[in-house]
N, CA, C and O atoms as a printed pandas DataFrame, in Angstrom:
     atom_number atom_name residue_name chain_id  residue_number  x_coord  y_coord  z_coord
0              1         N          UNK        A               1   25.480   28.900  -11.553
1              2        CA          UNK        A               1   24.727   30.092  -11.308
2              3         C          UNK        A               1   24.053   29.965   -9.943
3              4         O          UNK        A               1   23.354   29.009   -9.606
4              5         N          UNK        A               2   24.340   31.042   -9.188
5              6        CA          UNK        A               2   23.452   30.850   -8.068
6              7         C          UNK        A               2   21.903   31.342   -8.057
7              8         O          UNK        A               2   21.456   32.143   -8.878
8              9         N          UNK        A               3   21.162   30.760   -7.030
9             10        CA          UNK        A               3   19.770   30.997   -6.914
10            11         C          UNK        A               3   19.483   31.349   -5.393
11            12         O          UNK        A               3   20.050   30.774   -4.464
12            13         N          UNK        A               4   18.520   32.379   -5.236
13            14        CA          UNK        A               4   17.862   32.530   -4.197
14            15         C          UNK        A               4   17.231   31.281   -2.869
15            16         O          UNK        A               4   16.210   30.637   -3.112
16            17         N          UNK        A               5   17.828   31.133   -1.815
17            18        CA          UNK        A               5   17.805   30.110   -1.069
18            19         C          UNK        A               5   16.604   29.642   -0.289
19            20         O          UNK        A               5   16.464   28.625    0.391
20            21         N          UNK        A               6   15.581   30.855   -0.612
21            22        CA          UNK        A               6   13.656   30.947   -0.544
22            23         C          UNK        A               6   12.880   30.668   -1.386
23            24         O          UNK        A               6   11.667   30.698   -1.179
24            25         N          UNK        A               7   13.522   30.262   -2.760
25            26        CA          UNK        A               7   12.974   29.940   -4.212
26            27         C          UNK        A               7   12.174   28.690   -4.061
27            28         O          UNK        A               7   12.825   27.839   -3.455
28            29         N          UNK        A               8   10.887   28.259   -4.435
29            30        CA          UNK        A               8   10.578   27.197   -4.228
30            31         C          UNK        A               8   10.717   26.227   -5.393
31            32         O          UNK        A               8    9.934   25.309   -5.640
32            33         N          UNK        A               9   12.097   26.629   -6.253
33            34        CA          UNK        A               9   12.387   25.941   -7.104
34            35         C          UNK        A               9   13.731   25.698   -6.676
35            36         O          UNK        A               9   14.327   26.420   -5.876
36            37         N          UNK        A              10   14.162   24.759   -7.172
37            38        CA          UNK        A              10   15.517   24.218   -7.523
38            39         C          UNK        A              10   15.600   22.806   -6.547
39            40         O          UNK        A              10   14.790   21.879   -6.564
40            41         N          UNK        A              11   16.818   22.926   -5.696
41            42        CA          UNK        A              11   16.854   21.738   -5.069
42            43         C          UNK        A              11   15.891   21.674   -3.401
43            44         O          UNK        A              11   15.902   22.363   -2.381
44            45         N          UNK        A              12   14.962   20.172   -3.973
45            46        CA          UNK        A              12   14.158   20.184   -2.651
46            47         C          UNK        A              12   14.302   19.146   -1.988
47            48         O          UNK        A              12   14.098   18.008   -2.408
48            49         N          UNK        A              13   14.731   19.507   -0.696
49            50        CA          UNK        A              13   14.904   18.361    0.579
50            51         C          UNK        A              13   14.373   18.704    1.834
51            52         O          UNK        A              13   14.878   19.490    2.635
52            53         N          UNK        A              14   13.379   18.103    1.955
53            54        CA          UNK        A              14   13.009   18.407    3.271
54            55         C          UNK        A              14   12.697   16.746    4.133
55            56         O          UNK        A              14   12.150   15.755    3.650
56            57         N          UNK        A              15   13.166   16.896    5.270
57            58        CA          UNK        A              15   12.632   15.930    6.430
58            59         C          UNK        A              15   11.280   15.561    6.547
59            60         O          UNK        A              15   11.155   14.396    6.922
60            61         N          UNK        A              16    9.955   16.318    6.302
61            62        CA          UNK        A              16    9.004   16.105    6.753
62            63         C          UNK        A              16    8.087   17.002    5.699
63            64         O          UNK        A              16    8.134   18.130    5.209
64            65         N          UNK        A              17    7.621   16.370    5.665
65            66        CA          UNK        A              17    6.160   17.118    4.557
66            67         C          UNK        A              17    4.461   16.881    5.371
67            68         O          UNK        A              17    4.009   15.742    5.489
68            69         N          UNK        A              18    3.862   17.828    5.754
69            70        CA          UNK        A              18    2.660   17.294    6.162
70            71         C          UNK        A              18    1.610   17.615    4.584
71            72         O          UNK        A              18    1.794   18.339    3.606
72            73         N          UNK        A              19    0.414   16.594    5.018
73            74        CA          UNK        A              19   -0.566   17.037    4.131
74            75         C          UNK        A              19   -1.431   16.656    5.025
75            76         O          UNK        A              19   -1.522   15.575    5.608
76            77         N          UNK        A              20   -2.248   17.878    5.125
77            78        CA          UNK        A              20   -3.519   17.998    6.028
78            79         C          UNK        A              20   -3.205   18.239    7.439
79            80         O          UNK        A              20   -2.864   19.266    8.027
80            81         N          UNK        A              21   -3.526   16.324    8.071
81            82        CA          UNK        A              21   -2.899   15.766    9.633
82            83         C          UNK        A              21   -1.907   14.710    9.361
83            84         O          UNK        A              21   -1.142   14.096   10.105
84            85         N          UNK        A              22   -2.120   14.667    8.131
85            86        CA          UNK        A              22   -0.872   13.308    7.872
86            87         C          UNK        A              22    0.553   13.990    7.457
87            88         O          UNK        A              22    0.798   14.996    6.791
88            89         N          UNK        A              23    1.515   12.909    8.210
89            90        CA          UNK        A              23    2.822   13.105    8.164
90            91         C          UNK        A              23    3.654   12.599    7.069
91            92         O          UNK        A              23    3.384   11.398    7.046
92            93         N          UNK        A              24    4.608   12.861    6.044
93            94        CA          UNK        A              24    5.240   12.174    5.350
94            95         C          UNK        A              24    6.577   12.175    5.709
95            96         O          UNK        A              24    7.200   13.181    5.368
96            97         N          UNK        A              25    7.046   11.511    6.169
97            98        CA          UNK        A              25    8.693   11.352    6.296
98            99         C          UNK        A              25    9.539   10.462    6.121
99           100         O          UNK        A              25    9.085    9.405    5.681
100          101         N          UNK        A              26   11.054   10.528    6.385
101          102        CA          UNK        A              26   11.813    9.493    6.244
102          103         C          UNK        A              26   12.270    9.247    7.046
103          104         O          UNK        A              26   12.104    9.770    8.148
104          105         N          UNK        A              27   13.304    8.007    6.668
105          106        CA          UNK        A              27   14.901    7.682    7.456
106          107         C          UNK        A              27   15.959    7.477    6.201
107          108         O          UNK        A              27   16.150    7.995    5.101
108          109         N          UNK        A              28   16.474    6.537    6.915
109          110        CA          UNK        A              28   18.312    6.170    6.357
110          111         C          UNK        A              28   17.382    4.970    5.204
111          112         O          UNK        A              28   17.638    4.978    4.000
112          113         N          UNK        A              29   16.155    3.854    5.897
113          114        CA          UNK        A              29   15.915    3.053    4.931
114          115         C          UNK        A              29   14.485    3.492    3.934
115          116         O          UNK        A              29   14.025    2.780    3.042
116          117         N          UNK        A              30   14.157    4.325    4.196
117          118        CA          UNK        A              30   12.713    4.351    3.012
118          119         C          UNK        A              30   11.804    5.670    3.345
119          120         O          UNK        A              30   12.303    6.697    3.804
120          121         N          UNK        A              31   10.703    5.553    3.118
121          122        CA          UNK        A              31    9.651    6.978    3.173
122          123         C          UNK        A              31    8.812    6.371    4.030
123          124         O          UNK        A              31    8.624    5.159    3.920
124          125         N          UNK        A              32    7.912    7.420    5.422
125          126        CA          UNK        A              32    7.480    6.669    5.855
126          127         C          UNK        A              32    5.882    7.747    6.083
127          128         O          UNK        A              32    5.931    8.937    6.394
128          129         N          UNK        A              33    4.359    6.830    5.795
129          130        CA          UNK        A              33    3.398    6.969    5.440
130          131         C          UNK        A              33    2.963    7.651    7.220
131          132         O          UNK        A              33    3.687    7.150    8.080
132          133         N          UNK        A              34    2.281    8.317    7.574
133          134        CA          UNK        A              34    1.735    8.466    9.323
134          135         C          UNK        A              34    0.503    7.622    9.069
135          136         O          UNK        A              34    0.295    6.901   10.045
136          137         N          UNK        A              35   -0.346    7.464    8.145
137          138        CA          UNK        A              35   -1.678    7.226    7.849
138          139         C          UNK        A              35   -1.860    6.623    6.485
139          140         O          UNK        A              35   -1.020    6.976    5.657
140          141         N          UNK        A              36   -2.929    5.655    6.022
141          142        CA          UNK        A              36   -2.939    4.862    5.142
142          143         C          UNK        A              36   -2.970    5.571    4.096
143          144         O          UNK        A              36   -2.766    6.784    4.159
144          145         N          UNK        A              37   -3.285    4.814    2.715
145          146        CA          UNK        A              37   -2.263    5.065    1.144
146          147         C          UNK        A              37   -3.617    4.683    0.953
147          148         O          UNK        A              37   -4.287    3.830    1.537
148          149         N          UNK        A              38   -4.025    5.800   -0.361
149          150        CA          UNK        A              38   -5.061    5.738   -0.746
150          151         C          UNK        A              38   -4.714    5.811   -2.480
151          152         O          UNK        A              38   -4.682    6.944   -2.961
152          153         N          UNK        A              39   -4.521    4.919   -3.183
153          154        CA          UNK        A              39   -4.043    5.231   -4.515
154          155         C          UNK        A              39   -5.244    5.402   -5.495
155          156         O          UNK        A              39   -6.330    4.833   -5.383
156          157         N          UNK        A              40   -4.885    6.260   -6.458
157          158        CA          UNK        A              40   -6.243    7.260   -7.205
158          159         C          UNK        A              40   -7.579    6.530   -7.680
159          160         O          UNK        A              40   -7.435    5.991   -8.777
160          161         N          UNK        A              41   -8.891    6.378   -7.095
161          162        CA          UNK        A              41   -9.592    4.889   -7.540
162          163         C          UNK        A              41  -10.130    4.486   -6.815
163          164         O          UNK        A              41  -11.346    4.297   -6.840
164          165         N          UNK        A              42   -9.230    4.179   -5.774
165          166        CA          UNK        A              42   -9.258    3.162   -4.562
166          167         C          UNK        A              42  -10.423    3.745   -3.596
167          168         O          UNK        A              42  -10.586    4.918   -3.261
168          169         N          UNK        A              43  -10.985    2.907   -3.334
169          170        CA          UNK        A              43  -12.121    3.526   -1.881
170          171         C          UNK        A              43  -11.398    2.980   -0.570
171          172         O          UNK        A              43  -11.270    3.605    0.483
172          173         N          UNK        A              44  -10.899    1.535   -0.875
173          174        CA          UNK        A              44  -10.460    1.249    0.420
174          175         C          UNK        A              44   -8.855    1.678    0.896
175          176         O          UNK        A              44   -8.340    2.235   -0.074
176          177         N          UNK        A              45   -8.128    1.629    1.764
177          178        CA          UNK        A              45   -6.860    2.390    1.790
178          179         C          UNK        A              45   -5.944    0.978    2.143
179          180         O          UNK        A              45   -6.312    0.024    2.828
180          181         N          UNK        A              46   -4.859    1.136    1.567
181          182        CA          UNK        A              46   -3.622    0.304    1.693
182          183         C          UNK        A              46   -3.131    0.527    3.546
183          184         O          UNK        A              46   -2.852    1.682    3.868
184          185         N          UNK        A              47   -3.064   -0.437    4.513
185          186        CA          UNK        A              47   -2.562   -0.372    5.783
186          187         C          UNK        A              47   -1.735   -0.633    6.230
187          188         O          UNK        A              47   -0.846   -0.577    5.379
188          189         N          UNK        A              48   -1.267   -0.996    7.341
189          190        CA          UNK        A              48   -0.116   -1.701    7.818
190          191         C          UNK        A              48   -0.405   -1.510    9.632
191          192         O          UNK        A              48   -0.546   -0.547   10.387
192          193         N          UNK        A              49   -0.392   -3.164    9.794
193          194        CA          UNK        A              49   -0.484   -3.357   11.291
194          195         C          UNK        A              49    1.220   -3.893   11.784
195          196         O          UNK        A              49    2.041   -3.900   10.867
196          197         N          UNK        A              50    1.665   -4.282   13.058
197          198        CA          UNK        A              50    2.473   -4.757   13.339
198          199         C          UNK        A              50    3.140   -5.962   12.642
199          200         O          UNK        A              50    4.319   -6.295   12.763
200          201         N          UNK        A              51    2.029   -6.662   11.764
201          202        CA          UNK        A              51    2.845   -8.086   11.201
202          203         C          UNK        A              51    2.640   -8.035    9.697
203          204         O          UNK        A              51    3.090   -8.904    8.951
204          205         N          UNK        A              52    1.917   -6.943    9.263
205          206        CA          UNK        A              52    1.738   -7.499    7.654
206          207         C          UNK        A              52    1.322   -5.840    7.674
207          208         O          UNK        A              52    1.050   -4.960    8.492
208          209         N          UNK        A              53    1.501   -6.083    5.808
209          210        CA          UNK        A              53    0.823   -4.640    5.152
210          211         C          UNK        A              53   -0.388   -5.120    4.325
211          212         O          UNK        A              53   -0.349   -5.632    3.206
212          213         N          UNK        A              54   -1.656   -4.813    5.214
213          214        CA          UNK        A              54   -2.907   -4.870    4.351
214          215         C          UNK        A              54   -3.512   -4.206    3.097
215          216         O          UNK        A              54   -3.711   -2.992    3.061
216          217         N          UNK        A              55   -3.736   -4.846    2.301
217          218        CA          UNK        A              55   -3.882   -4.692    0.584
218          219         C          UNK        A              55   -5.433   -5.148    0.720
219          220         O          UNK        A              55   -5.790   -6.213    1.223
220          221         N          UNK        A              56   -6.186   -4.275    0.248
221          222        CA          UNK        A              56   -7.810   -4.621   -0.156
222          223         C          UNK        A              56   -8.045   -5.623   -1.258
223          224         O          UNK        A              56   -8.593   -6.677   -0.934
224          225         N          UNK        A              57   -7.735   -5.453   -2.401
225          226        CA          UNK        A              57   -7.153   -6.236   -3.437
226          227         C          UNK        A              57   -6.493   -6.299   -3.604
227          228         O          UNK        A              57   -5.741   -5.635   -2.890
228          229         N          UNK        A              58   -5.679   -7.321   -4.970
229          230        CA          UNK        A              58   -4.272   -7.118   -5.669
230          231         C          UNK        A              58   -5.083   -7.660   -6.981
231          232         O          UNK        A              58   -6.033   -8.426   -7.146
232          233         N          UNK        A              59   -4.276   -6.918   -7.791
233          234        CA          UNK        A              59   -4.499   -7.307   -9.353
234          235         C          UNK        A              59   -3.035   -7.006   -9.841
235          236         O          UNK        A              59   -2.403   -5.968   -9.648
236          237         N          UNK        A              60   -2.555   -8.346  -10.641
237          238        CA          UNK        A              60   -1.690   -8.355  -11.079
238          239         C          UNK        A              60   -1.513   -7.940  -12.492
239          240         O          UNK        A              60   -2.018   -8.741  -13.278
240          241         N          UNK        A              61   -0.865   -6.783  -13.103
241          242        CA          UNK        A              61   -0.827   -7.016  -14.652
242          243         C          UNK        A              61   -1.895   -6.831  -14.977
243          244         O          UNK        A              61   -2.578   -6.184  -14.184
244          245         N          UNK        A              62   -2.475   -7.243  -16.126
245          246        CA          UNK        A              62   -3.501   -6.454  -16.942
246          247         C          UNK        A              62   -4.894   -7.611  -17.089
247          248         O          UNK        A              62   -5.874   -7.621  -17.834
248          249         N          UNK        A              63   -4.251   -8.863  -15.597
249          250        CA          UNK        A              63   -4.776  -10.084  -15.533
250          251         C          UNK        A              63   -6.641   -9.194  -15.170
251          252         O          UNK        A              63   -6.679   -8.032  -14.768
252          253         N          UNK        A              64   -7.815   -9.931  -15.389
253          254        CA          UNK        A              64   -8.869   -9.973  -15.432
254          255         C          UNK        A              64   -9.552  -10.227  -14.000
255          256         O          UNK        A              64  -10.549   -9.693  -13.515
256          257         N          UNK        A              65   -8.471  -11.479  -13.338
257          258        CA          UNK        A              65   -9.008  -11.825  -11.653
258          259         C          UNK        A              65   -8.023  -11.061  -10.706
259          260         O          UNK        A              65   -6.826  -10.797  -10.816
260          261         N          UNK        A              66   -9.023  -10.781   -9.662
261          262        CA          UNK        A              66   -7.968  -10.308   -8.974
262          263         C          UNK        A              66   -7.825  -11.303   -7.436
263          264         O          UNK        A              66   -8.536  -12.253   -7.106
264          265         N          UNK        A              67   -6.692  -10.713   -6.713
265          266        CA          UNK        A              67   -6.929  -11.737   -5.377
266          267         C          UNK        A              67   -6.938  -11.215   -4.286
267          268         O          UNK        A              67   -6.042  -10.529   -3.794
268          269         N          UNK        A              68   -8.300  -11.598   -3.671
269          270        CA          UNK        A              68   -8.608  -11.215   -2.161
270          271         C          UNK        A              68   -8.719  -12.072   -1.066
271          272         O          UNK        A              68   -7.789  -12.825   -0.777
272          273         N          UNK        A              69   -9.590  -12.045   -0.526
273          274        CA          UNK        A              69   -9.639  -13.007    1.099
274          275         C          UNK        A              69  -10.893  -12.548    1.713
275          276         O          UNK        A              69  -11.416  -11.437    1.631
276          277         N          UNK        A              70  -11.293  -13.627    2.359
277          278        CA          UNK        A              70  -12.430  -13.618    2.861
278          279         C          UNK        A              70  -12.350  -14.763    4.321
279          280         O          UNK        A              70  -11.310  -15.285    4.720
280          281         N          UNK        A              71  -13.665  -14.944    4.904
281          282        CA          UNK        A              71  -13.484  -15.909    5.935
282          283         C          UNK        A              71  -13.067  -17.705    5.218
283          284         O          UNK        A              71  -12.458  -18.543    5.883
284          285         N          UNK        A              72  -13.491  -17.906    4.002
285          286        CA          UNK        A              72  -13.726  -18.974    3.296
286          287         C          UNK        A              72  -11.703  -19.224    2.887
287          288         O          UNK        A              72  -10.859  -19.899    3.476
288          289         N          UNK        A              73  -11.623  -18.540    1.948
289          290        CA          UNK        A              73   -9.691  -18.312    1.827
290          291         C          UNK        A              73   -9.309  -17.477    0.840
291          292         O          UNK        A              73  -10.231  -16.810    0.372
292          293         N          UNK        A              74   -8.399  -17.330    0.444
293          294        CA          UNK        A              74   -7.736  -16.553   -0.623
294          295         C          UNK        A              74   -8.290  -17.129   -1.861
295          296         O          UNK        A              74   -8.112  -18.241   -2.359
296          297         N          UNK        A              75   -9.198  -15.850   -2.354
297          298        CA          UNK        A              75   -9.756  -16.215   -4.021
298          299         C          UNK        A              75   -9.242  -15.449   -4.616
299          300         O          UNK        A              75   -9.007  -14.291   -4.268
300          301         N          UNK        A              76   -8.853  -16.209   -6.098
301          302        CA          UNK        A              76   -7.992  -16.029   -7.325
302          303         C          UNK        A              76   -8.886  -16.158   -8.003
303          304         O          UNK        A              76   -9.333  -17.284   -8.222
304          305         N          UNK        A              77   -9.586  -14.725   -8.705
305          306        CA          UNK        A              77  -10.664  -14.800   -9.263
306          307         C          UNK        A              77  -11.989  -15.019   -9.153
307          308         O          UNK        A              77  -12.763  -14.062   -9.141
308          309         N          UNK        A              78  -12.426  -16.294   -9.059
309          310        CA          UNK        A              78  -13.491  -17.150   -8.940
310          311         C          UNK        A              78  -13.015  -18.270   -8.103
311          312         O          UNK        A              78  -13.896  -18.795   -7.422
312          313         N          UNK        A              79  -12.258  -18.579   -8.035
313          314        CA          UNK        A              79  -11.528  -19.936   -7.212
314          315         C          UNK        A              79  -11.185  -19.499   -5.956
315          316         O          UNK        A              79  -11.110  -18.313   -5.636
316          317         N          UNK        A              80  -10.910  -20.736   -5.013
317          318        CA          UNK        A              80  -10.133  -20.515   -3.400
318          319         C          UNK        A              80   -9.232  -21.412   -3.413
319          320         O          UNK        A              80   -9.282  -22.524   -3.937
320          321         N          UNK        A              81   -8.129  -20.774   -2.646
321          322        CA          UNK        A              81   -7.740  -21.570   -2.511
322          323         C          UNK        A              81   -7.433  -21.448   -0.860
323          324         O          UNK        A              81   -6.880  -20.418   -0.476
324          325         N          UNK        A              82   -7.771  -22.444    0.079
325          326        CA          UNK        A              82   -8.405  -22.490    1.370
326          327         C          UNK        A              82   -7.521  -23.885    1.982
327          328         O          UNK        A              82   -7.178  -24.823    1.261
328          329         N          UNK        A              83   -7.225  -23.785    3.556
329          330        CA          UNK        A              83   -6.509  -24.736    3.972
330          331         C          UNK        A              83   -7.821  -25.560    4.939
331          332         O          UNK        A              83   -8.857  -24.944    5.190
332          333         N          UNK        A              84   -7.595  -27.081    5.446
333          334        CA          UNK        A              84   -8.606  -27.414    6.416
334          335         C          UNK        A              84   -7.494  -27.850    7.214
335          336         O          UNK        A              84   -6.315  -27.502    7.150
336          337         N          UNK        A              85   -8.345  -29.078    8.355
337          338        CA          UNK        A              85   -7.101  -29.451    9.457
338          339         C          UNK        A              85   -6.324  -30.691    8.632
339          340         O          UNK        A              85   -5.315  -31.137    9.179
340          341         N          UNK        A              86   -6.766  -31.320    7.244
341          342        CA          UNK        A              86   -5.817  -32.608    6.861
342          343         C          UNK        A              86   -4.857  -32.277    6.103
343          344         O          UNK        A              86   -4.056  -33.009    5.522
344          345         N          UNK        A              87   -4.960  -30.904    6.110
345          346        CA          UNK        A              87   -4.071  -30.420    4.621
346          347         C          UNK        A              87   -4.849  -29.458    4.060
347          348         O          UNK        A              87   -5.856  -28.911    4.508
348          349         N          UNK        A              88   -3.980  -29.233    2.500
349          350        CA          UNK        A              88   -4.484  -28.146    1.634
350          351         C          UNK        A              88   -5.119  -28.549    0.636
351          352         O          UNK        A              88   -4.653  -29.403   -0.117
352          353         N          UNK        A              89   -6.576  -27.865    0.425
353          354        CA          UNK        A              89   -7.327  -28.366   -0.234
354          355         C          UNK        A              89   -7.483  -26.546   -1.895
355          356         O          UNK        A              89   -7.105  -25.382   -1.757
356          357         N          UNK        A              90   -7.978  -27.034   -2.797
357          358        CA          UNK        A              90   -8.288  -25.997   -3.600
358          359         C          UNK        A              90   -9.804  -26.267   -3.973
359          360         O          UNK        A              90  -10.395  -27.347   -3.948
360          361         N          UNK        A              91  -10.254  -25.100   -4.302
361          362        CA          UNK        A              91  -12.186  -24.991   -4.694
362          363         C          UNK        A              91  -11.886  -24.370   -5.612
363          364         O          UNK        A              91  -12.750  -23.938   -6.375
């Protein structure tokens, strides 16, 4: 059956979606964000610089600790686990 080709139903493909000033688009490999990811909750926003994608927290699963970072090292919960110059040490 055919449908009207202005319908804002049926099949949707578009290149580019804005919301607001932010851009949503693609390519050939994935979807791509103009501006950080704010998932429902969250105060701080998911980033991405040239070498890594910055995560405020992570909580895995329905686990109780979660894991962040600080100047001290990566805490798992209550614990660090932190490098010095002789090696790797855990707190």
């Amino acid at each position: 059956m055919t449908h009207p080709q202005s319908s804002p139903r049926g099949l949707f493909a578009k290149q580019k979606v804005y919301v607001g000033a932010q851009t949503l688009s693609g390519n050939s490999t994935g979807v791509t964000f103009a501006g950080a990811i704010y998932p429902s909750g969250l105060t701080k926003a998911i980033t991405a610089n040239s070498t890594a994608v910055i995560v405020p927290a992570l909580r895995i699963g329905a686990l109780a600790s979660y894991i962040t970072v600080n100047s001290t090292g990566i805490r798992i919960g209550s614990r660090y686990i932190s490098t010095n110059t002789t090696g790797n040490t855990t707190t």
